[in-house]
C-alpha positions as CSV (number, residue, x, y, z in Angstrom):
1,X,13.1,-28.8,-2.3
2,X,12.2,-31.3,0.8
3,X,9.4,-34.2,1.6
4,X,8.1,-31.2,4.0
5,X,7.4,-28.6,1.2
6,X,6.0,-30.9,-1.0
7,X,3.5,-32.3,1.5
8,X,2.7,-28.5,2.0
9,X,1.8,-28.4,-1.5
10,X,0.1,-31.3,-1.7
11,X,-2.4,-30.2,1.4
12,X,-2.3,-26.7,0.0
13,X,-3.7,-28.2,-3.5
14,X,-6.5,-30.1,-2.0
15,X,-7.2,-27.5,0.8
16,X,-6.9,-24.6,-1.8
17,X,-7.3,-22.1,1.1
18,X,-4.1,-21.0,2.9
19,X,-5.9,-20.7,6.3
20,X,-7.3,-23.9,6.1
21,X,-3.5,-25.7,4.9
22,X,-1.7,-24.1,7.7
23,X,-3.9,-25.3,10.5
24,X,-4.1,-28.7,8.8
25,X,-0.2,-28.5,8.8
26,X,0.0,-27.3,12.2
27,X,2.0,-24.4,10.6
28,X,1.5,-20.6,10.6
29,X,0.1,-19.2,7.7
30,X,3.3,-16.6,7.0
31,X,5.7,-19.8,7.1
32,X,3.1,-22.0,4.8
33,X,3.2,-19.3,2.1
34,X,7.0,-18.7,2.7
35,X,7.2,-22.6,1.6
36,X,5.1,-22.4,-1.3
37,X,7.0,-19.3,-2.6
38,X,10.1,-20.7,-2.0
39,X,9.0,-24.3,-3.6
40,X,7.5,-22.1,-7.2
41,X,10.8,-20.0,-7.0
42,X,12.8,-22.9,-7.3
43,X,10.9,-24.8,-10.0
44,X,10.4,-21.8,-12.0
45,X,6.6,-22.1,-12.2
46,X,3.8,-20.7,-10.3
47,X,1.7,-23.3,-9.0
48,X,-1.1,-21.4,-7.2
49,X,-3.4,-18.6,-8.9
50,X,-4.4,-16.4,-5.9
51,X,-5.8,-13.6,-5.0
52,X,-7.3,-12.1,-1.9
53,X,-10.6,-14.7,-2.2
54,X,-9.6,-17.8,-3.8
55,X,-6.2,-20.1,-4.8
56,X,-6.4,-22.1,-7.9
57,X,-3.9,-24.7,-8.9
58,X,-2.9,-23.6,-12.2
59,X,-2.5,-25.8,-15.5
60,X,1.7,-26.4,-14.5
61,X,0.1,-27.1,-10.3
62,X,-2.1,-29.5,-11.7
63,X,0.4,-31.5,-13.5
64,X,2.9,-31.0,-10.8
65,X,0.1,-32.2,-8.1
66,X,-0.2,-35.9,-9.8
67,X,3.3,-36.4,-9.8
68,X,4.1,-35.0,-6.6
69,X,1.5,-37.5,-5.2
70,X,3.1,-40.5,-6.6
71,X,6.0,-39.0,-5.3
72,X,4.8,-39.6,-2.0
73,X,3.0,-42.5,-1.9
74,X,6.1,-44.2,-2.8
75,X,8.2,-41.9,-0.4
76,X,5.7,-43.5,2.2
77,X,5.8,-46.4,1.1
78,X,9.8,-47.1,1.5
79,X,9.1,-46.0,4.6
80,X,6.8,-48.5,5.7
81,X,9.0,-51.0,4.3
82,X,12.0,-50.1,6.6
83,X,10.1,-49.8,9.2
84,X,8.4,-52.9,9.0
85,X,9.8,-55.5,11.6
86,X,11.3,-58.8,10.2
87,X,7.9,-60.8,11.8
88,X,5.8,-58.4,10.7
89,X,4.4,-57.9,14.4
90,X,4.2,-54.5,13.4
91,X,4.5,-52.4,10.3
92,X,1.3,-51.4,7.7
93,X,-1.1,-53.3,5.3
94,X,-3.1,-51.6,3.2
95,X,-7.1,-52.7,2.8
96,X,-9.1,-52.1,-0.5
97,X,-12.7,-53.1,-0.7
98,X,-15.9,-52.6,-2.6
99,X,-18.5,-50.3,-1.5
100,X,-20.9,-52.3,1.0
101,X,-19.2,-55.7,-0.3
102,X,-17.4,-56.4,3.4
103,X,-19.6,-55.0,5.7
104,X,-20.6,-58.5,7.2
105,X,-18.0,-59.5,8.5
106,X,-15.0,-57.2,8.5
107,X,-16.0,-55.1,11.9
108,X,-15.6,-58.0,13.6
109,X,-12.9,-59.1,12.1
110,X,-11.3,-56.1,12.0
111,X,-11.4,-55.8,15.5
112,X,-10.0,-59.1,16.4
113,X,-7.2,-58.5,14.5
114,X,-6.4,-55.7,16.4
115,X,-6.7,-57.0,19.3
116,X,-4.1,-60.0,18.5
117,X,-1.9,-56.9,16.2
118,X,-1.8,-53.8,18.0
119,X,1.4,-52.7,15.8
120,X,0.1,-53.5,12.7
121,X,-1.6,-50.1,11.1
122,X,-4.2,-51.3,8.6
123,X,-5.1,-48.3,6.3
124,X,-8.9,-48.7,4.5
125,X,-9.5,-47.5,1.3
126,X,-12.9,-47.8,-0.9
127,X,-12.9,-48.8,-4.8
128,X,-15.0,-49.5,-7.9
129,X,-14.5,-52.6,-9.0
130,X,-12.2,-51.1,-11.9
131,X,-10.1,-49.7,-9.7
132,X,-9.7,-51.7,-6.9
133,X,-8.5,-54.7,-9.3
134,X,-5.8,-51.8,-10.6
135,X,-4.8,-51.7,-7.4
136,X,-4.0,-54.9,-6.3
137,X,-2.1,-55.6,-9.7
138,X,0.0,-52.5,-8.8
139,X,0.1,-53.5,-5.2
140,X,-1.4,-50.1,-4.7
141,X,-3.3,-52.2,-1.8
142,X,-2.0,-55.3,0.0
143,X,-5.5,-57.2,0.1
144,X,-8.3,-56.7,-1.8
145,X,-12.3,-57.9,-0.8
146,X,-14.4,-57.8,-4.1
147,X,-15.6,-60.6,-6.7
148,X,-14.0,-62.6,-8.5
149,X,-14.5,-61.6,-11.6
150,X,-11.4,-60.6,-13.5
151,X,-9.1,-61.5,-10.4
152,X,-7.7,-64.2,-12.1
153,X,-6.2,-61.8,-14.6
154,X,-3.7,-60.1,-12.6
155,X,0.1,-62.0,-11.9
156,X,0.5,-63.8,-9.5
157,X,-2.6,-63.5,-7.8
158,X,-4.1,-65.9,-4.6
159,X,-7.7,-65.5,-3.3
160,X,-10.1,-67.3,-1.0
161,X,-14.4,-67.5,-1.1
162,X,-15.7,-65.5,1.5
163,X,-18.9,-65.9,0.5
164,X,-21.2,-66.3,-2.4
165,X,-24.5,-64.0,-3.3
166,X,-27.3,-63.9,-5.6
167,X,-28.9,-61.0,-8.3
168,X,-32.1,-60.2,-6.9
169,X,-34.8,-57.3,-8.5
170,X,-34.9,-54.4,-6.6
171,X,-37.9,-52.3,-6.7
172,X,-40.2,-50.1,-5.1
173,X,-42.6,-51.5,-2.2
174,X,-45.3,-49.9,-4.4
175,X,-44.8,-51.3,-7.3
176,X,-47.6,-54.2,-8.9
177,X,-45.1,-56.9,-8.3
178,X,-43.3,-56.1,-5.6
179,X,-45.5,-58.7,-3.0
180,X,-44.5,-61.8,-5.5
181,X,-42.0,-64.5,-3.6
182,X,-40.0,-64.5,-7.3
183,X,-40.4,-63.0,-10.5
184,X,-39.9,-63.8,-14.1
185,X,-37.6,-61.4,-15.4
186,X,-39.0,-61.6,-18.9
187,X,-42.1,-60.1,-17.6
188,X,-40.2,-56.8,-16.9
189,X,-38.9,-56.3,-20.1
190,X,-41.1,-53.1,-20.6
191,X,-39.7,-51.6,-17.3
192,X,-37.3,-48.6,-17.0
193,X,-34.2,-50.2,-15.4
194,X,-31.5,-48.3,-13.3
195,X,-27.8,-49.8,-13.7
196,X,-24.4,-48.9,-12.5
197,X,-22.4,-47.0,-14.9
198,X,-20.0,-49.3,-17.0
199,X,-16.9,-46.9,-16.1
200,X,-17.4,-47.1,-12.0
201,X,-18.8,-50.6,-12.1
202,X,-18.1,-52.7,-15.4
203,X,-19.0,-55.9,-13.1
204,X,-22.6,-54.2,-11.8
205,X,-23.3,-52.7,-15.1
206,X,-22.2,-56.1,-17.5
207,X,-24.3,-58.3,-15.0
208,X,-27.4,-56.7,-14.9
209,X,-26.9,-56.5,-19.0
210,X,-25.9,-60.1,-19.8
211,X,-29.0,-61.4,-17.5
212,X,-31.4,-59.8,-19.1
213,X,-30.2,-60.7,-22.2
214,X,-30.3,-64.0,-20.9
215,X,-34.2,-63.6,-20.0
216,X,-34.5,-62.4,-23.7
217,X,-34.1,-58.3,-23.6
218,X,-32.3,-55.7,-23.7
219,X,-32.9,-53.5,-21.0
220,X,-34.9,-50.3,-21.3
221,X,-32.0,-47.8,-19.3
222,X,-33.4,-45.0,-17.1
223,X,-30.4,-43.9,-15.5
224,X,-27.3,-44.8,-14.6
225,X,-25.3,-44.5,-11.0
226,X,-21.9,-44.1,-10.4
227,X,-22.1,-45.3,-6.3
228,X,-24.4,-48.1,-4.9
229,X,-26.2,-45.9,-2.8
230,X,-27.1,-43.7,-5.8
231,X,-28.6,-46.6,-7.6
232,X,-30.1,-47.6,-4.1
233,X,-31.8,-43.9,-4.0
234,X,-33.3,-44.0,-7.7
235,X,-34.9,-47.2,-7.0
236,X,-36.8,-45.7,-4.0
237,X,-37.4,-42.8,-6.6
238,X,-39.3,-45.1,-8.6
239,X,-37.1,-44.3,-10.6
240,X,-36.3,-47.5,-12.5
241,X,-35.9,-51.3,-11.0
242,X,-32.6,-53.0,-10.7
243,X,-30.6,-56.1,-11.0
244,X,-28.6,-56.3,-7.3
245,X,-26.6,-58.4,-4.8
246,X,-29.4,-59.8,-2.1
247,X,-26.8,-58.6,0.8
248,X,-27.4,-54.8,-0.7
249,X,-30.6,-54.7,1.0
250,X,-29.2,-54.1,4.2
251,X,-28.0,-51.1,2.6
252,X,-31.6,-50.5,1.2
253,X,-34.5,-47.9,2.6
254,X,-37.4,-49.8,3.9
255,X,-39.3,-49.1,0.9
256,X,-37.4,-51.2,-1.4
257,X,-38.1,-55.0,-1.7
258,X,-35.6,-57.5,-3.1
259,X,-37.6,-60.2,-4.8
260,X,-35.6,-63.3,-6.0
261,X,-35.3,-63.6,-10.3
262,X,-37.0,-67.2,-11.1
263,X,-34.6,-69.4,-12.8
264,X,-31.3,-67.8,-12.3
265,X,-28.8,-69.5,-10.4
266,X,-25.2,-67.9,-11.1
267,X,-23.6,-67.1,-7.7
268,X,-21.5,-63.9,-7.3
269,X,-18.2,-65.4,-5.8
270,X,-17.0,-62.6,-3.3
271,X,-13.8,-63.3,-2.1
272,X,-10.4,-61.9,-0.1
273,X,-7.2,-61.6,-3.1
274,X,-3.8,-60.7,-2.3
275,X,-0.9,-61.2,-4.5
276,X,1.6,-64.4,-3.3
277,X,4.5,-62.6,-4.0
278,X,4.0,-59.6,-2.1
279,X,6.9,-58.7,0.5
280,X,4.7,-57.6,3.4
281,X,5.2,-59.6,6.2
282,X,2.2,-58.4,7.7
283,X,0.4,-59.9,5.2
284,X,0.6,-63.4,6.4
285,X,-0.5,-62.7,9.7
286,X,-3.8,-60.9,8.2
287,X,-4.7,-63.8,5.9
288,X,-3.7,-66.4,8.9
289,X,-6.2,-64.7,10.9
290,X,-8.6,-63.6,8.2
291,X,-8.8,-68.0,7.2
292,X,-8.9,-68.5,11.4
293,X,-12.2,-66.4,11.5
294,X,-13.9,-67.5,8.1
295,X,-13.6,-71.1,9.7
296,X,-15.4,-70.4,12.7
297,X,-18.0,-69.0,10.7
C-alpha cells in the first residue's frame, strides 16, 4: 500500500466516477482501476460498489475514506513541516475564516502579503463558527478570523480586535417598518423570525435568541439556515426578519434594509486568533504583517 494508491482512493471516493478520477489523477483509467483493485485485494475489503453506471463507496469504503483522510492530512502535514525553512521565508500557513466575516479587509491584505512572501503558500478554508474554533484548538488551521466568543476557551490561545460590529434587523424593503432610522425590537415580537441553525452557527443562532429575550420575547421561528447567504435569501423571501451583523449587508440584495435595534449596544468583537505555541514559523511573519496593516488602517 503507498501515499499514491491512497490518494487514488481518496479522489476515486469523492469523484465516484473512474473517468472523472483518472483525468483528475492525470492517470489512465486501466492503471487507476489496476490501483484500486490492487489496494481492496490487499486489505481484504471491497471498497467500491460498481457497475457499468455508477461506483458507490460501500459501508467498509466509507469508514476506510475518514481514516484514510486523516491519514493524509497528517502525511501532508509532516511534509510541510520539513519543508518549511528555519525563517519561515517560505513553507505553508493555513487560513480559516467565517463566511463573509473577512471580506473587508483580507483581499488586500492578502495581497500584500504575497507580495512581501512569495514562498509562503497560504491555503483558505471556510467554517461555521463551531468548527472553525475546532480547528484552531486542533491546530487544524494556523490562524483563525471569527469572534470572540468562545476563543478564550481553547489552550493556549492569542488573538487581536480587528474590528467590532453591531446586530442590526434585517428585513424586507417592503415591509411597514422598514423606512424607520431604528426600531424597538419589542415591537416585533409578533413577527416570524429567520435564525441560523444552532448546529452550523451556535454564535448566530444564541445571539439573535438571548436579544430578544433581552427585548422581552421569545422569538416566533420561521425557519432556520444553515449558511449566511441562506438566511440572507429568506429574508428577501419575506420569509421572516432577522437579527444580523451590520457588515452582512454588503452581502445583502438591494431589497433588504438593515435598520439599527434601539437600545442595544453589545459589540460583536471580531478578531484574528492563533495559538502562541504553534511551531510555524510562518506564522510570525503573517501576524507581523497582519498587526503592520491593521495599524495603518
Amino acid at each position: 500500500m503507498t501515499i499514491y494508491q491512497l490518494e487514488l482512493f481518496v479522489t476515486l471516493a469523492h469523484a465516484l466516477n473512474f473517468t472523472k478520477a483518472s483525468r483528475l489523477m492525470h492517470i489512465t483509467q486501466p492503471a487507476f482501476s489496476r490501483h484500486i483493485s490492487s489496494l481492496e485485494e490487499e486489505l481484504g475489503i471491497i471498497l467500491f460498489d460498481r457497475n457499468k453506471r455508477s461506483v458507490e463507496l460501500t459501508a467498509p469504503g466509507k469508514v476506510f475514506l475518514s481514516e484514510t483522510k486523516k491519514l493524509l492530512r497528517h502525511y501532508n502535514k509532516g511534509i510541510m513541516l520539513a519543508q518549511q525553512a528555519n525563517t519561515g521565508q517560505s513553507g505553508n500557513l493555513s487560513l480559516g475564516f467565517l463566511e463573509s466575516t473577512s471580506s473587508f479587509f483580507m483581499p488586500n491584505f492578502i495581497r500584500g502579503f504575497h507580495d512581501t512572501y512569495p514562498k509562503i503558500h497560504l491555503k483558505f478554508d471556510e467554517f461555521n463558527h463551531i468548527d472553525l474554533n475546532e480547528a484552531l484548538s486542533t491546530n487544524e488551521v494556523d490562524v483563525a478570523f471569527t469572534t470572540a466568543t468562545g476563543i478564550d476557551l481553547i489552550p493556549h490561545i492569542a488573538k487581536k480586535l480587528l474590528f467590532e460590529d453591531y446586530h442590526y434587523i434585517a428585513m424586507h424593503r417592503d415591509h411597514p417598518l422598514a423606512s424607520k432610522d431604528s426600531i424597538n425590537l419589542s415591537l416585533l415580537e409578533k413577527e416570524p423570525f429567520v435564525i441560523m441553525h444552532p448546529h452550523h452557527s451556535d454564535q448566530g443562532y444564541y445571539f439573535a435568541m438571548q436579544i430578544c429575550i433581552t427585548h422581552g420575547f421569545t422569538p416566533m421561528i420561521a425557519a432556520e439556515a444553515r449558511f449566511i447567504n441562506s438566511l440572507l435569501f429568506l429574508i428577501d423571501c419575506k420569509i421572516g426578519i432577522g437579527l444580523l451583523p451590520k457588515h452582512l449587508q454588503h452581502f445583502a440584495s438591494p431589497n433588504l434594509r438593515f435598520i439599527p435595534i434601539e437600545n442595544h449596544t453589545d459589540p460583536i468583537e471580531v478578531v484574528v486568533a492563533w495559538k502562541n505555541n504553534n511551531s510555524n514559523p510562518c506564522l510570525v511573519h503573517f501576524i507581523k504583517e497582519l498587526e503592520n496593516y491593521l495599524s495603518n488602517q
